[in-house]
N, C-alpha and C positions, 0 to 999 in steps of 0.2 A: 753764468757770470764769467768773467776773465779771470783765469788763474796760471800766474806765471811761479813755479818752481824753481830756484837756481840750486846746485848742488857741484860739488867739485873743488870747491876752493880747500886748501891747506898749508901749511908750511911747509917753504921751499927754501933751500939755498940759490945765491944769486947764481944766474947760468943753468939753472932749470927748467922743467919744464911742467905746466899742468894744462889741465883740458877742463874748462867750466861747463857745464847744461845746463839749460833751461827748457823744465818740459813744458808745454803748453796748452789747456785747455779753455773752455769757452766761447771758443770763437774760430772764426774761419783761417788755421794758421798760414795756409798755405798761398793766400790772397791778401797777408798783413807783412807790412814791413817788423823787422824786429832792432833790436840793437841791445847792447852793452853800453851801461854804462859805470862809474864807480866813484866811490869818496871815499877818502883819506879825511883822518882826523882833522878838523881846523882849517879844511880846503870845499872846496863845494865840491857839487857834485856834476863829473863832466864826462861826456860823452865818449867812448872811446873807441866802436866800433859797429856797425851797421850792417844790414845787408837786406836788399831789395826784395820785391818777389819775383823779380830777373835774375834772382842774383847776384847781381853786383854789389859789393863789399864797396866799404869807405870808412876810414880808420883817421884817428888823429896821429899827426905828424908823429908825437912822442912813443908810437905801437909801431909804428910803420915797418915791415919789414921783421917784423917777432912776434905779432899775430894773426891771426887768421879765424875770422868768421864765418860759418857756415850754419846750413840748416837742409835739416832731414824733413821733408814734409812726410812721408812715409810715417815719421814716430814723434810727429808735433814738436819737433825737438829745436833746438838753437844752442850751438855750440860754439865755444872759445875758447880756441888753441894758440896758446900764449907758451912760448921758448924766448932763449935765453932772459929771463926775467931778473930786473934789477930789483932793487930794495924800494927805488920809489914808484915801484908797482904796487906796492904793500898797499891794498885798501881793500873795502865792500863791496861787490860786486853785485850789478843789478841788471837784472833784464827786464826788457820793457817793452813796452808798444803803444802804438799810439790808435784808434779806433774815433772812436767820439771825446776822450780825453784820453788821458798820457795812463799806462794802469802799470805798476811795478811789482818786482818778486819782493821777497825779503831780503836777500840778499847773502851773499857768499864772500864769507874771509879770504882772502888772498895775503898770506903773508910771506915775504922772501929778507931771508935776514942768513 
C-alpha cells in the first residue's frame, strides 16, 4: 500500500530556513510524480510545489524563487527546501501523489512567527 511520511516541519522565524521530507513507500517512487502541498487554518488546501519524474519542478507564484523541490530516488525521498519563509507560510504540510487516486501524508507543522 502507499505510504507517504512528511517530517521536518517546526518553528521558524520569518527569513528562515527549513527543509520538509517526505519518505515514500508502496509504490514505484521513482516513476510517480510527487508534490507538496499545504493548509492553513480557514483556507483550503492548495498546492504548492511539484516535481516530475524528469524532474522538472513547478511551484505556485507565492514560493516562487524561496523553494525548491526535489527528490532522491536513491532513498524514496521528496524534499522541500523552503528559505527566507514568511509567516504566511505558516500551515500543514502534505505530500502526496497521485497513482489511481490522490493518497496523502499526515502532514507536517510549519510554523514561522
Amino acid at each position: 500500500h502507499v505510504q507517504l511520511v512528511e517530517s521536518g516541519g517546526d518553528l521558524v522565524h520569518p527569513g528562515g530556513s527549513l527543509r520538509l521530507s517526505c519518505a515514500v513507500s508502496g509504490f514505484t517512487f521513482s516513476s510517480t510524480y510527487m508534490a507538496w502541498f499545504r493548509q492553513a487554518p480557514g483556507r483550503e488546501r492548495e498546492e504548492v510545489a511539484a516535481i516530475d519524474t524528469q524532474d522538472i519542478p513547478s511551484y505556485t507564484d507565492s514560493v516562487k524563487g524561496r523553494f525548491t523541490i526535489s527528490r532522491d530516488n536513491a532513498e524514496n525521498t521528496v524534499y522541500l527546501q523552503m528559505t527566507t519563509l514568511k509567516s504566511e507560510d505558516t500551515a500543514l504540510y502534505f505530500c502526496t501523489t497521485y497513482i489511481v487516486s490522490r493518497d496523502w501524508g499526515q502532514g507536517t507543522q510549519v510554523t514561522v512567527s
